[in-house]
N, C-alpha and C positions, 0 to 999 in steps of 0.2 A: 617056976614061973619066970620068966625070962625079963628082965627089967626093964621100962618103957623108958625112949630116947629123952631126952632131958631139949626142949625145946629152945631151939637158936633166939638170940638175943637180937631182934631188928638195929643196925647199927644206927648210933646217934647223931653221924653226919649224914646221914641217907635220910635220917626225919627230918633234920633239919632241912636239906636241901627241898625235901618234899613240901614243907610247911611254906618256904620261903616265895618258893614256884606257885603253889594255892595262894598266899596272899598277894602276887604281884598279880597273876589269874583275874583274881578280885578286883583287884584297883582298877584295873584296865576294863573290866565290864563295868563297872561304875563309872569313869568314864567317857567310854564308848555308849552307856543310857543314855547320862546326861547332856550331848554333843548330840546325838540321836534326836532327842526330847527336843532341842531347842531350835532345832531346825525348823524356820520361820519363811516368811513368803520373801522377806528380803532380806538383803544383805548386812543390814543394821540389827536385824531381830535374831540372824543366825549368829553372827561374829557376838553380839553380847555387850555386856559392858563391864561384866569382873575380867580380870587380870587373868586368871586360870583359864576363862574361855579363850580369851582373846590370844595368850600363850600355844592353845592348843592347836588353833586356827592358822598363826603363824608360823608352826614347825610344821602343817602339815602342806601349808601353799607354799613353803620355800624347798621342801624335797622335791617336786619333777625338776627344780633348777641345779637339781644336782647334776644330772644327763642334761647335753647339749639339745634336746628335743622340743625347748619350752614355746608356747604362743609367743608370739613378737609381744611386746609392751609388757608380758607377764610381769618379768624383773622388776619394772617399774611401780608396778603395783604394789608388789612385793615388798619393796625396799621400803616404799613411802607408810604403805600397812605397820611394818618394822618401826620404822622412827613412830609412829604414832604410837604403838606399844613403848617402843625405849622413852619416849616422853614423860607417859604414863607412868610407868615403872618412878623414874626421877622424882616426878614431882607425888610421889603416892597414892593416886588416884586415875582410874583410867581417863583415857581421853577418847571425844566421841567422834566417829567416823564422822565425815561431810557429811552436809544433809545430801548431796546431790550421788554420794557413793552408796550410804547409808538406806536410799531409797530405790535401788539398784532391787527387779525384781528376781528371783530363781525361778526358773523354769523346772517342771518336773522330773525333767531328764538330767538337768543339774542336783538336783537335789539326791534323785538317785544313785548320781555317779558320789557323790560326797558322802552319801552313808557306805556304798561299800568301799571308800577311801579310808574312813574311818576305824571299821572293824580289821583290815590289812596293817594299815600303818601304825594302831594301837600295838596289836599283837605281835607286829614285830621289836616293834618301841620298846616291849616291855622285856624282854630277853635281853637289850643291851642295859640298860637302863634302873638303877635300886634306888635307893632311899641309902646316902653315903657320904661325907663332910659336910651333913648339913648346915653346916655354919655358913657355908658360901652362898645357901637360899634364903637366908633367914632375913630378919629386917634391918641389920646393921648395912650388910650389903647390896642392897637393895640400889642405891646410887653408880658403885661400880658396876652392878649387873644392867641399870639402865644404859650408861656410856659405852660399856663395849656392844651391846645390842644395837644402839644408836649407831655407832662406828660402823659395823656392821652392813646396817643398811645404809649407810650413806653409802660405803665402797662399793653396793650395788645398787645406786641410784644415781650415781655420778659417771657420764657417760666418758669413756674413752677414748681416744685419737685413733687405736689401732683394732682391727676386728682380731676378735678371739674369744675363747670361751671364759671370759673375765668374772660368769655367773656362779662358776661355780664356788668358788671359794669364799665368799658371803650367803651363797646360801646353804654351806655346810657350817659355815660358823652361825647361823642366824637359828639352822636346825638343832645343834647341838646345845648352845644357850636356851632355846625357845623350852627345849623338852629336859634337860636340864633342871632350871628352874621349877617347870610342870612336876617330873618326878623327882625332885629333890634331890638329884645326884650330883655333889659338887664334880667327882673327876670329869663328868659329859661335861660341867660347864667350867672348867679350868681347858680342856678341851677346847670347848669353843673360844677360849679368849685368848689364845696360842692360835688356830686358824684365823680368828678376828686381823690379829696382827698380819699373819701372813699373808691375808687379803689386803691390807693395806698399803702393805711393803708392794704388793703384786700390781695395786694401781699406780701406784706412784713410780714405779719404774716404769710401765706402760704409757704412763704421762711423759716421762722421762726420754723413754726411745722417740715415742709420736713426734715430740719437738724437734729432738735432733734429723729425727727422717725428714720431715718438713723443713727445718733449716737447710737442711743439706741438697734438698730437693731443689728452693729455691734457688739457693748458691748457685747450682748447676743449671738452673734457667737462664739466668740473670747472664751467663758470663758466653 
């Protein structure tokens, strides 16, 4: 009788890897219910008023500002939305959209475009994205992760002298912090506070040229 093959040992980074991928699977469907679920007739009943909704909200209206393709005033929105979360954040408690915003009604063709915004942007999210230095989300930090969100949105709220695609770089620092924070991934959000900077640096030289073009501009009228 001829001896039966002695059965291959599944390897233990291959489980793990599998276990790791099912639970990140998970979080992102519970997520995506409850973002789903809370979808309300306006804009104060969608956005929410916990900090994890309002987070989620935020990293996903500042991704089309990634691509130069945005509705004119979006940014603005955007930015302003931002500081009211970094506010929030600061002071420990969210803060509540205007009533005049907050009462803002969705149409159902909006509504629909945001759940399948949702189920894309989660699912992508979750591939970059773990559970990693979670000291950087936790409550100590809680203050610095407000200020550089703030920062943030202010360098995409504060408008510039010179046309350019000035959006993007706040609002890949606002995405990165935003979702960051959400899944607890300190390196996404040491990420966004490295872009934060670079955003800033990036307005304030734009300030910087605007002026001299215009100084120089005038010079050359003037004479």
């Amino acid at each position: 009788m001829l001896p039966q093959p002695t059965p291959q040992q599944p390897d233990p980074s291959v489980q793990s890897l599998v276990r790791q991928t099912a639970k990140r699977r998970s979080q992102m469907d519970r997520i995506a219910s409850a973002h789903l679920g809370a979808l309300g007739n306006t804009l104060g009943e969608t956005v929410g008023q916990g900090p994890r909704q309002q987070l989620v909200w935020l990293g996903l209206l500042a991704m089309p500002l990634l691509f130069p393709i945005a509705l004119p005033g979006m940014a603005s929105v955007v930015g302003t939305f931002c500081l009211l979360v970094a506010l929030g954040l600061c002071k420990g408690r969210p803060v509540q959209l205007p009533a005049w915003l907050a009462k803002r009604t969705l149409s159902v063709r909006a509504k629909t475009m945001l759940a399948r915004m949702i189920h894309r942007v989660l699912f992508f999210v979750a591939r970059m994205g773990q559970p990693r230095m979670i000291s950087l989300s936790r409550q100590p930090a809680r203050g610095l992760n407000g200020f550089m969100l703030g920062v943030a949105g202010l360098t995409m709220v504060v408008p510039v002298p010179v046309v350019t695609f000035d959006n993007v770089l706040p609002a890949l620092a606002i995405t990165l912090i935003s979702w960051g924070l959400r899944l607890r991934d300190g390196r996404m959000i040491l990420a966004g506070y490295g872009v934060t900077v670079m955003a800033l640096i990036s307005v304030m030289l734009l300030w910087w040229g605007g002026t001299v073009a215009a100084t120089n501009l005038i010079r050359w009228a003037s004479s």
